[in-house]
C-alpha positions as CSV (number, residue, x, y, z in Angstrom):
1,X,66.0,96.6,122.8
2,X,67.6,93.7,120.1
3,X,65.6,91.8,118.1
4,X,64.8,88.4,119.7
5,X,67.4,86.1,118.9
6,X,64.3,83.7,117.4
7,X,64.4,87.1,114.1
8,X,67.8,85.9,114.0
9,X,67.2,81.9,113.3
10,X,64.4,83.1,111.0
11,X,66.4,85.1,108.7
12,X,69.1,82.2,108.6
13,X,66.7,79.7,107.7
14,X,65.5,81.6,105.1
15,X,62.0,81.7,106.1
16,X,59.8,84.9,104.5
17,X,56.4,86.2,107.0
18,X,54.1,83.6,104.7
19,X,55.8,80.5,105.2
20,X,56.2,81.5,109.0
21,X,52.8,82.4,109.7
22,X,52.0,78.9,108.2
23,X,54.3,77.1,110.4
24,X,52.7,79.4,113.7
25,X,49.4,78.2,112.5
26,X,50.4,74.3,112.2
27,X,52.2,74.8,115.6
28,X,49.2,76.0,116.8
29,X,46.8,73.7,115.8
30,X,49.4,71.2,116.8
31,X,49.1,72.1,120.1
32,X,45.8,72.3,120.9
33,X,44.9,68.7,119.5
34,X,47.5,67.0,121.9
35,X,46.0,68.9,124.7
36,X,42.6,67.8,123.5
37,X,43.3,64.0,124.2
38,X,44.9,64.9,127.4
39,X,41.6,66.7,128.6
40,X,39.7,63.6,127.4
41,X,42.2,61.3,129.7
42,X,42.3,64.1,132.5
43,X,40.8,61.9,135.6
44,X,40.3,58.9,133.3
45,X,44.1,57.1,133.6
46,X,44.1,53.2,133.7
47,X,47.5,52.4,132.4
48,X,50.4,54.5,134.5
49,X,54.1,53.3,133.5
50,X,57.7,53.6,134.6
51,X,60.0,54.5,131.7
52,X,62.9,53.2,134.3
53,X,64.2,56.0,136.0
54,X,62.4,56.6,139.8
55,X,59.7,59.6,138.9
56,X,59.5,58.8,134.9
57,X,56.3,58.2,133.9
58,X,54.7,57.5,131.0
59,X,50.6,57.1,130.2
60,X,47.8,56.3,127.6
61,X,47.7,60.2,127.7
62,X,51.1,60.6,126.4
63,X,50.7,58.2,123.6
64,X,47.4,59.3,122.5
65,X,48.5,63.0,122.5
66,X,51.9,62.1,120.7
67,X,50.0,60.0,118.0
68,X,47.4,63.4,117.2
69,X,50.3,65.8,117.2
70,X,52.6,63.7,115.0
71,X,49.5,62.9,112.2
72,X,48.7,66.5,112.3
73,X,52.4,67.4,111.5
74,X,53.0,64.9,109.1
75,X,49.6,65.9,107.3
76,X,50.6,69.3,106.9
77,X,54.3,69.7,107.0
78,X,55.4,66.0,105.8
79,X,59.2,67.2,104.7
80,X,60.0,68.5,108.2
81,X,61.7,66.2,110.9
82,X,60.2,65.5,113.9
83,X,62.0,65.0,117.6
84,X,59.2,63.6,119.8
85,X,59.3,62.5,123.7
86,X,57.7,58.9,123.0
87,X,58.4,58.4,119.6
88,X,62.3,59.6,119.0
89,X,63.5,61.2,116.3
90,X,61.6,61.1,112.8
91,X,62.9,62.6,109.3
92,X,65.5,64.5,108.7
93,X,67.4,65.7,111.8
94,X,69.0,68.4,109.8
95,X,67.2,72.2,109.1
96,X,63.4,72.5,110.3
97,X,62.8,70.1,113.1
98,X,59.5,70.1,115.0
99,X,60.2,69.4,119.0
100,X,56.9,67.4,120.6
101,X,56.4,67.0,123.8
102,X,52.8,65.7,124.0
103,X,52.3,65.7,127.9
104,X,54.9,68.0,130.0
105,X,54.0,67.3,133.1
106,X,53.0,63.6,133.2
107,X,53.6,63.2,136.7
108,X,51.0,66.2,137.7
109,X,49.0,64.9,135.3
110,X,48.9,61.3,136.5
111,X,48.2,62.7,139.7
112,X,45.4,64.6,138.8
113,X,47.2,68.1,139.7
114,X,46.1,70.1,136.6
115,X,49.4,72.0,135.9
116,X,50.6,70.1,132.4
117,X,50.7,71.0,129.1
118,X,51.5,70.1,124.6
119,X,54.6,71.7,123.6
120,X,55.0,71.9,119.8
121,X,58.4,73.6,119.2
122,X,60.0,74.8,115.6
123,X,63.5,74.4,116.2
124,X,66.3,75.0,112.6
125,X,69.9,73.4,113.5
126,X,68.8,73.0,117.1
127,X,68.0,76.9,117.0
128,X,64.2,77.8,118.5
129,X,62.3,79.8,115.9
130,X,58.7,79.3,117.1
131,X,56.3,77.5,118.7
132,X,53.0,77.0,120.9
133,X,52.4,75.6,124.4
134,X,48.6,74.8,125.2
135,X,47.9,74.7,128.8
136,X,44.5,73.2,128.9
137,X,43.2,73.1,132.5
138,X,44.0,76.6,132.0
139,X,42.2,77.3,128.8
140,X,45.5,79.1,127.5
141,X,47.5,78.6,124.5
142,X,50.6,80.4,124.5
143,X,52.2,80.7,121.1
144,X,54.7,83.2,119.2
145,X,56.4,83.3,115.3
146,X,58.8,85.8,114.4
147,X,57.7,89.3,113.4
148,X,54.6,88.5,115.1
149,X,55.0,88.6,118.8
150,X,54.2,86.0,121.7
151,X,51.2,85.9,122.8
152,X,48.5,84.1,125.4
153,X,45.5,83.1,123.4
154,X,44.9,86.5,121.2
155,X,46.6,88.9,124.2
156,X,50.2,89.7,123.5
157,X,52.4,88.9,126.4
158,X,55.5,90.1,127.4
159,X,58.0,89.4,130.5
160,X,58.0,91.4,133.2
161,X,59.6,94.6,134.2
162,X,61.0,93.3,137.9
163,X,64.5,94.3,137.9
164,X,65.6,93.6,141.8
165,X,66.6,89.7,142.4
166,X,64.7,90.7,145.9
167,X,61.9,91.7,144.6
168,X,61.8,88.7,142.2
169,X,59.2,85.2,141.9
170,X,61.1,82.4,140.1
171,X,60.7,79.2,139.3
172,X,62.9,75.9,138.4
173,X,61.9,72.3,138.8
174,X,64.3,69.2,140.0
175,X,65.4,66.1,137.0
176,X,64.6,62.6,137.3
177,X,68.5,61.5,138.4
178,X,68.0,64.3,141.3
179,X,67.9,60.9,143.5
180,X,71.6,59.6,142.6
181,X,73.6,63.0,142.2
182,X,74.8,65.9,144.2
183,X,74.3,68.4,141.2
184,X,70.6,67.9,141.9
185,X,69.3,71.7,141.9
186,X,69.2,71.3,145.5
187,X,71.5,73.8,146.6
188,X,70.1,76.4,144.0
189,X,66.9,75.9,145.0
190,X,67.5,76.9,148.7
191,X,70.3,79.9,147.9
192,X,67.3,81.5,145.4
193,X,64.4,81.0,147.9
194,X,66.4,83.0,150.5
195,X,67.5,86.0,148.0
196,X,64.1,86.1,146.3
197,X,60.0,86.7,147.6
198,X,60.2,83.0,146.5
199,X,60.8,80.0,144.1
200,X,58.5,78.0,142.7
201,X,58.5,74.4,141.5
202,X,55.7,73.5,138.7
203,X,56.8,70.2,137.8
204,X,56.2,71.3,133.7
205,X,58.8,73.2,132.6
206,X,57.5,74.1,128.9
207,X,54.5,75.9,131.0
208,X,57.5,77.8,134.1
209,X,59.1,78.8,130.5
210,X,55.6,80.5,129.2
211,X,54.5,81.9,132.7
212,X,58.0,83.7,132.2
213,X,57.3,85.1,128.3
214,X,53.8,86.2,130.0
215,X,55.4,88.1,132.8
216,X,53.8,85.5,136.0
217,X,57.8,84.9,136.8
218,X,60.2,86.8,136.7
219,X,62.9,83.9,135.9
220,X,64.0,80.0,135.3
221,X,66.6,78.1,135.7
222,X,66.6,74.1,135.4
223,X,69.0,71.1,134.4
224,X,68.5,67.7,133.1
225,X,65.8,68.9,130.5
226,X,65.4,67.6,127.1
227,X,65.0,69.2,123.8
228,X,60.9,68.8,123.3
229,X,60.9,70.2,127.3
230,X,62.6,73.7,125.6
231,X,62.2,74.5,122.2
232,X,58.2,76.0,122.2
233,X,59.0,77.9,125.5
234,X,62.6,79.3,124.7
235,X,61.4,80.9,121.4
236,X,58.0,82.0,123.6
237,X,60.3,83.6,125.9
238,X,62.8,85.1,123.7
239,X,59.8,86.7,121.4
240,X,58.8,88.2,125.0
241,X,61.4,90.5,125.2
242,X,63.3,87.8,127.4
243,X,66.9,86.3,127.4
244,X,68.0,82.7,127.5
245,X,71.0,81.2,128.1
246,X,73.3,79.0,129.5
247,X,73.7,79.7,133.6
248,X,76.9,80.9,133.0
249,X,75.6,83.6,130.3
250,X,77.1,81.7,126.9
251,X,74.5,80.6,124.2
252,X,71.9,78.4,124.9
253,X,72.2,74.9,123.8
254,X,69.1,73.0,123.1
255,X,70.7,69.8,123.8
256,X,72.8,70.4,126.7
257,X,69.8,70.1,129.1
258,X,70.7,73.8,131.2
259,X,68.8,77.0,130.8
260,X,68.7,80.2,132.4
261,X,65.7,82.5,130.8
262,X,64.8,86.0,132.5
263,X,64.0,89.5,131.5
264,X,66.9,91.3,130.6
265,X,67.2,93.8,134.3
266,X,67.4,90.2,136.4
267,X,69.2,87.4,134.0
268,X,72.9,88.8,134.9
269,X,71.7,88.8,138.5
270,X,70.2,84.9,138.5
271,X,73.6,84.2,136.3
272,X,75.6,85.4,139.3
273,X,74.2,83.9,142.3
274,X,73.9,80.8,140.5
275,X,78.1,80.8,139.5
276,X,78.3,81.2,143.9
277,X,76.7,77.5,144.3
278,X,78.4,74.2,144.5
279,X,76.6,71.1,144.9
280,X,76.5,70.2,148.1
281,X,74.4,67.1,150.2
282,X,71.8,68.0,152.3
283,X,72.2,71.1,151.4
284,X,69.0,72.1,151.6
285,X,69.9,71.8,155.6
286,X,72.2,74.8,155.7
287,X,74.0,77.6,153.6
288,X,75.7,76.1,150.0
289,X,78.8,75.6,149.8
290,X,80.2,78.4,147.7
291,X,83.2,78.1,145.3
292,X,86.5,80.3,146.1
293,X,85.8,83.1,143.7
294,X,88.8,85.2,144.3
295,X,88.7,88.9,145.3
């Protein structure tokens, strides 16, 4: 098996196992103090907000979390830039940049459904190196560094071994412009549900990204996502033994909002099925419309 691409990004930035394990522990800790003011707002909420778009929310949760995670980076790593959901782009954007996402999963969250999570992501040039993903309804903080592994809590994880897109369970999740455009994940979403045991929608996509690293999904595809959604659980996955992608198999781009993550037996098979699907209305209705492939 290669070495996870996230070895790769490590070596380039010119990071030794010291100065790594320091940045896994500060991604760590990171993690579990934004998840600590969203337990302490879980079931509490008084001030719900609209960022604008239909579905985008945005709560005292969020800021409070943001606010921990950004004074506990800042503290300990004050020369790295910092990309967060709320708060935009701090520091240099160049080289080490931490990716923050304080509450993935606002709109579970608001509702009190207790899927949501703190993604703290270590990202070089837009690269993921490492990161940590504390689920905290859950009790589970999923976390991985170079060299090290991934792990859930102190158990290493690993993605699973399913190898048949038949015998698979994946999940993928729908963006906030899914009301005013065809290429909504619509059609996908039904073409995998009939060529799979089933898909599953989470709503949270840093914690569909670690349920894959652990082995609980087998894949993930999605669109519309930002870079704080990504960073934590692409490196989480890729230290799992996993691949990620672009849908059509290229390299992943942090910024161009598409992923395709999977173990390595099923990610050619999800990158197939999903190059068959055009966006289609209603298509959740009936068959998608597939493109002319050729012979």
């Amino acid at each position: 098996m290669p070495a996870p691409a996230t070895d790769a990004v490590a070596s380039a930035a010119g990071l030794n196992p010291e100065a790594l394990a320091q940045l896994h522990a500060t991604a760590r800790a990171a993690a579990d103090s934004g998840a600590a003011v969203l337990m302490d707002h879980y079931g509490h909420l008084t001030n719900i907000r609209s960022k604008g778009r239909q579905g985008d929310l945005v709560t005292e949760a969020d800021e409070g979390a943001e606010q921990a995670v950004l004074s506990l980076l800042r503290d300990q790593t004050p020369s790295i830039g910092i990309l967060a959901e709320e708060s935009g782009s701090i520091g240099p954007e160049v080289g080490l940049q931490w990716m923050v996402d304080p509450l993935d999963g606002t709109t579970n969250f608001a509702h009190g459904y207790p899927f949501f999570a703190t993604s703290i992501g270590l990202c070089w040039n837009g690269r993921p190196l490492l990161g940590a993903i504390s689920v905290p309804y859950l009790k589970q903080l999923y976390h991985c560094c170079p060299g090290v592994g991934a792990f859930c809590n102190d158990d290493p994880i690993a993605v699973s071994r399913c190898d048949q897109l038949q015998d698979s369970l994946l999940v993928t999740g729908f963006a906030y412009d899914r009301h005013t455009r065809l290429d909504n994940n619509y059609a996908e979403f039904c073409w995998m549900t009939h060529r799979t045991h089933g898909v599953r929608r989470g709503g949270a996509a840093a914690v569909d990204l670690a349920f894959v690293a652990a082995g609980l999904l087998d894949g993930y595809w999605e669109r519309g996502l930002s870079p704080w959604d990504l960073a934590a659980g692409v490196a989480l996955v890729q230290q799992a033994g996993g691949i990620v992608t672009a849908y059509d198999g290229s390299n992943f781009q942090i910024r161009s909002g598409k992923v395709l993550a999977a173990n390595q037996a099923l990610h050619q098979q999800i990158s197939r099925e999903l190059a068959k699907i055009s966006p289609l209305e209603g298509a959740c209705f009936g068959e998608p419309e597939l493109r002319h492939m050729g012979s």
